[in-house]
C-alpha positions as CSV (number, residue, x, y, z in Angstrom):
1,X,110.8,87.8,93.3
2,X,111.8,85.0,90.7
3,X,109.4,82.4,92.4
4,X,106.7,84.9,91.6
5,X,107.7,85.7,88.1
6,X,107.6,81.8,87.5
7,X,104.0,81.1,89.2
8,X,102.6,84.0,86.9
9,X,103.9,82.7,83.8
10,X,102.9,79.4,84.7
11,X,99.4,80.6,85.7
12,X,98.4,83.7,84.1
13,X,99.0,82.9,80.2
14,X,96.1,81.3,79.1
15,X,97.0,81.3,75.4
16,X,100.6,81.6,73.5
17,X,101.0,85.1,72.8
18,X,104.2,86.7,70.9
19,X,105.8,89.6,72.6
20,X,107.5,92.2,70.6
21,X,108.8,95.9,70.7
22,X,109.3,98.6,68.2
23,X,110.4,101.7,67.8
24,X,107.1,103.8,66.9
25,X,106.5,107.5,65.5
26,X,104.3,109.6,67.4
27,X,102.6,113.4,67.5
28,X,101.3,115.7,69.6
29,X,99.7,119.3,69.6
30,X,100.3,121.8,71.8
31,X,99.7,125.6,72.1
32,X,102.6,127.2,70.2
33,X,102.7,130.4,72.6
34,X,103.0,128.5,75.8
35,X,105.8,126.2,74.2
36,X,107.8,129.3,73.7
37,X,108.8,129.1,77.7
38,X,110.4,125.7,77.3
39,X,114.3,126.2,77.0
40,X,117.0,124.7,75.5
41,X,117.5,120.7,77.5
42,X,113.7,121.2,78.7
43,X,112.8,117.4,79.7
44,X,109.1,115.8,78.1
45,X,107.7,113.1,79.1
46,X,106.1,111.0,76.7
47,X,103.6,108.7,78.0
48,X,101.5,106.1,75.8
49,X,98.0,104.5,76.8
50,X,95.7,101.5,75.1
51,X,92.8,103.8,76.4
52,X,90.8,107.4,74.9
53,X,90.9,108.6,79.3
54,X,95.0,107.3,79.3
55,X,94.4,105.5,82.6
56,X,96.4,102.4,81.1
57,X,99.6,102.9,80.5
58,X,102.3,100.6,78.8
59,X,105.0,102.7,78.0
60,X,106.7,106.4,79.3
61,X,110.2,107.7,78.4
62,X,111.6,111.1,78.3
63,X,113.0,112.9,75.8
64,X,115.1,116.2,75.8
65,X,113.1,119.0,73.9
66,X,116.4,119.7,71.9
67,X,116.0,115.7,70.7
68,X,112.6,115.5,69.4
69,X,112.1,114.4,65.7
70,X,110.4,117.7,64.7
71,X,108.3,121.0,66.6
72,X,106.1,122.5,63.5
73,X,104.1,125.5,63.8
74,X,100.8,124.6,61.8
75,X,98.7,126.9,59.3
76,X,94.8,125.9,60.6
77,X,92.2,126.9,58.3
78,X,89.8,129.6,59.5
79,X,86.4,129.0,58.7
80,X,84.4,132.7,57.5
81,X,82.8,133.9,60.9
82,X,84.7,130.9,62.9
83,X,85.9,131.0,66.1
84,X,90.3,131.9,65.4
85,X,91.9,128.3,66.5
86,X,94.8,128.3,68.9
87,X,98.5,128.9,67.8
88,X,99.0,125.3,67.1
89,X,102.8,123.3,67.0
90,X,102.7,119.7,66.1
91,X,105.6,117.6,68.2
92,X,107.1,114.7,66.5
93,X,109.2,111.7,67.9
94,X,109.9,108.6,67.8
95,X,109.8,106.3,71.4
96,X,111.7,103.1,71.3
97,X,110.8,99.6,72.5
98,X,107.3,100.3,72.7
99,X,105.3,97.1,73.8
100,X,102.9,96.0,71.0
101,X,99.9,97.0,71.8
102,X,96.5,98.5,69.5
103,X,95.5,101.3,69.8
104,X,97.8,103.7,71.2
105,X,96.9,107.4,72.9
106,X,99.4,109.9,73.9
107,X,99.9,112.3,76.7
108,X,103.0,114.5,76.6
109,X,103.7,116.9,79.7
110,X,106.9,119.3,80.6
111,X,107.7,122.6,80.7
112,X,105.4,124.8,78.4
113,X,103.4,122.2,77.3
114,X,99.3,122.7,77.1
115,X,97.5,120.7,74.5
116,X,95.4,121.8,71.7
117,X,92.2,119.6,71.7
118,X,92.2,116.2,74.6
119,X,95.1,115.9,76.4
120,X,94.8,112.3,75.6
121,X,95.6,112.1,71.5
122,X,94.7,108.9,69.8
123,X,97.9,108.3,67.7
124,X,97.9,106.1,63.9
125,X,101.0,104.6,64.6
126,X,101.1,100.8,64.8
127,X,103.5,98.4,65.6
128,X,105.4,96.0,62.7
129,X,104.2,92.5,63.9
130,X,102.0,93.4,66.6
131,X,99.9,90.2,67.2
132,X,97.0,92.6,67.5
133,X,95.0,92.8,70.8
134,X,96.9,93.1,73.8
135,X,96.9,90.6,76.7
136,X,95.4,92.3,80.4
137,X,94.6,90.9,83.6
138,X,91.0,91.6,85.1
139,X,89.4,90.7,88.5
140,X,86.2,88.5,88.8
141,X,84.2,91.5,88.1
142,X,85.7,92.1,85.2
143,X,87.4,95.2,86.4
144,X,90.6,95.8,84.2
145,X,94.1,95.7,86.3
146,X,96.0,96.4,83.5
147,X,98.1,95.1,80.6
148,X,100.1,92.5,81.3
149,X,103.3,92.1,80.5
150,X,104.7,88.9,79.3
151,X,108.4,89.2,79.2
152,X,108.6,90.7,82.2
153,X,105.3,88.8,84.0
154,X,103.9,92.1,85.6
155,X,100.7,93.9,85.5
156,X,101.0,97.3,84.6
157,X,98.0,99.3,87.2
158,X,97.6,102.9,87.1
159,X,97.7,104.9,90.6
160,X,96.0,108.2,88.8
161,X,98.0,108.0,85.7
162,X,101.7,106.7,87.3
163,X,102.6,103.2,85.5
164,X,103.2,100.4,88.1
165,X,104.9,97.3,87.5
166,X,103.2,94.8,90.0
167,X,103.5,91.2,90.3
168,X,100.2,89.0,90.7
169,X,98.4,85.9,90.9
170,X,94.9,84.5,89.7
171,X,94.3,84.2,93.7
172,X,95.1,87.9,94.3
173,X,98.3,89.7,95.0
174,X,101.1,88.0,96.7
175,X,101.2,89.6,100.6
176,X,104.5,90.3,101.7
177,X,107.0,93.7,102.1
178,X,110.4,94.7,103.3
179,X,111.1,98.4,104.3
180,X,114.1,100.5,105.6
181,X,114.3,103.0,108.3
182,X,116.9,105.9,109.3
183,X,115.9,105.1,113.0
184,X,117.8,101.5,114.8
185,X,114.4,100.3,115.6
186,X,112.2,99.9,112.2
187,X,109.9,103.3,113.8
188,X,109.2,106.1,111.5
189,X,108.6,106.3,107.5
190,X,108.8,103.2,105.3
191,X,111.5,103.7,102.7
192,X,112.4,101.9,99.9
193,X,115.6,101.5,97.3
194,X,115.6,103.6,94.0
195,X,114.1,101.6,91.5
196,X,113.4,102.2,87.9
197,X,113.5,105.7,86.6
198,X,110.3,105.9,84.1
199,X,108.1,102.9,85.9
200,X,108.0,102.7,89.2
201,X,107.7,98.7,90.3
202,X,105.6,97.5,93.0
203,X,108.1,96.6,96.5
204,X,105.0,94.2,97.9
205,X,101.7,93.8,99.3
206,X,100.6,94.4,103.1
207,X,96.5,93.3,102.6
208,X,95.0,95.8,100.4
209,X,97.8,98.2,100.4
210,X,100.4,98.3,97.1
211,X,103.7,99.7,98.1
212,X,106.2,101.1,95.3
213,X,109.4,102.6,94.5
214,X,109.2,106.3,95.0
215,X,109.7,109.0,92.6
216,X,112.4,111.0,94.5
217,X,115.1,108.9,96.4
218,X,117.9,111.1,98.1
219,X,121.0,110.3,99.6
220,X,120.0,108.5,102.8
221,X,121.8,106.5,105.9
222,X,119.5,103.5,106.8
223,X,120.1,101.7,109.9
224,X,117.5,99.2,110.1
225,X,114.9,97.1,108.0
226,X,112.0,94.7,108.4
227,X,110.2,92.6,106.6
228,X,106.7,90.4,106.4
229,X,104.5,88.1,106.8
230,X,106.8,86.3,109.5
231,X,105.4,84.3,113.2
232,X,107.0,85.5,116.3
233,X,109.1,81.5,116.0
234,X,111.1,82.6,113.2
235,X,112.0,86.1,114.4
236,X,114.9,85.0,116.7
237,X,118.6,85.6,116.7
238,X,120.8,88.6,117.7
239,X,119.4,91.9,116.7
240,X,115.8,90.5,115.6
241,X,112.5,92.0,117.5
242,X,109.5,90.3,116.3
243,X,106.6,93.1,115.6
244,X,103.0,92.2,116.3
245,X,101.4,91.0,114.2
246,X,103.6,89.5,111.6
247,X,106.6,91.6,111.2
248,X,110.2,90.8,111.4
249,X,112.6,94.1,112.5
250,X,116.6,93.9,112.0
251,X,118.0,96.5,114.2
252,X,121.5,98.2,114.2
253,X,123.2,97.3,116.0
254,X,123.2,93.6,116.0
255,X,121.7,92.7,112.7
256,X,121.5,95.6,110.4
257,X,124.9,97.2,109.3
258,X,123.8,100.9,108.5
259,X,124.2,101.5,104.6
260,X,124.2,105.0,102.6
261,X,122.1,104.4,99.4
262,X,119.5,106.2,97.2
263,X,116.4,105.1,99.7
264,X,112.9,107.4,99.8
265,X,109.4,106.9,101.2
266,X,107.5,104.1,99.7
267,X,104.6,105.5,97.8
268,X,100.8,103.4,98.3
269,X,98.2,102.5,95.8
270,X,94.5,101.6,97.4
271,X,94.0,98.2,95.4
272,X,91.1,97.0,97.6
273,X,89.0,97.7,94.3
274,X,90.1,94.5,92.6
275,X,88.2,91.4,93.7
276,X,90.3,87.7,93.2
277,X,90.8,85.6,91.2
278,X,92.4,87.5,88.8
279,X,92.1,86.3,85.0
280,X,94.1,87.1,81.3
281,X,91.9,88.5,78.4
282,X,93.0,90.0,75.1
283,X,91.8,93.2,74.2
């Protein structure tokens, strides 16, 4: 994971760029009748994108309904003979370590929430010391990836609106993955550890296929794992079974001590869209 960090860095940035993070103000309208049903601890989800469609995210955190800056009920004016507008409330708050980045839309979702107007709302917020455009990663058709991010050296895609944190290079995305499985044998669903709460991060590449940390990750016993690309040579030793073609399975027992953790089914993101090499723009 660190060796891949370092070859982005090394590769990707093709000009010096400063990174920064603020805390930034935001709004959102929503229909004041249907808010009415969210109650007291009601979770929302604020999600920010550099894009009108909010198909490129940067940044997502939650905040209790209880903790929000401000919920306003607004007078709208009535045109004579106009069409009566919605009962409108105007949500305020204020998300923290926001990654500079110009210009910002928001989409908030939860309980009772329905938008007045796009769900996507262009917010006039900007960000003290932004360096102004934001650095992304495209493909050679100049297909956007994402926004990369420079202090942590991933590319931010969007599998239909979900963040995820993926590592790549200008020759195309790494190959290589490592699952766990409740049977002895590596057989039956892929799972993967808990990972971060609000983005979920990319576990590896197998061809065309993304994997990533799952949304919901119970309680779970695990009793054996695998990993890839490995050659049938290296695959030796007590407990190892060499899988056709390039996987490596530890079994239990012999190699894999079973473990209760936090483990769920890997989710998948098609990324056979993107064509290497990959290349940095600012935007």
């Amino acid at each position: 994971m660190i060796r891949y960090r370092l070859l982005l860095l090394a590769t990707l940035m093709l000009a010096p760029v400063t990174a920064s993070a603020a805390d930034v103000p935001v709004s959102y309208d929503v229909d004041a009748v249907a808010l009415k049903v969210a109650v007291s601890g009601t979770p929302l989800t604020f999600q920010l994108y550099t894009d009108a469609s909010c198909t490129a995210p940067v940044h997502a955190e939650a905040i209790a309904i209880d903790d929000v800056t401000r919920i306003a009920i607004l007078k709208r004016f009535r045109a004579r003979n106009g069409l009566k507008p919605p009962k409108t409330a105007e949500i305020r708050a204020t998300l923290t370590n926001v990654p500079a980045a110009t210009p910002l839309y928001l989409q908030v979702t939860g309980t009772g929430i329905t938008p007045v107007g796009v769900a996507c709302q262009v917010q006039q917020a900007t960000i003290a010391g932004s360096p102004g455009p934001a650095l992304v990663v495209k493909d050679a058709n100049g297909t956007l990836l994402g926004p990369l991010d420079i202090a942590a050296g991933t590319v931010t895609l969007s599998d239909g609106g979900t963040p995820v944190a993926a590592f790549a290079l200008p020759s195309g995305f790494a190959q290589g993955t490592a699952f766990y499985y409740t049977s002895t044998d590596c057989s039956g669903t892929k799972l993967t550890l808990q990972g971060f709460v609000w983005l979920r991060t990319a576990i590896g590449f197998d061809g065309t296929t993304l994997y990533y940390t799952p949304a919901s990750t119970p309680s779970t016993t695990l009793n054996s794992s695998d990993y890839s690309p490995e050659i049938a040579g290296n695959c030796t030793g007590s407990g190892k079974v060499f899988v056709p073609p390039d996987r490596c399975c530890c079994t239990s027992p012999g190699c894999f001590t079973p473990l209760v953790t936090n483990a769920g089914a890997a989710s998948t993101l098609d990324v056979s869209g993107f064509v290497p090499p990959f290349h940095t723009e600012l935007q």
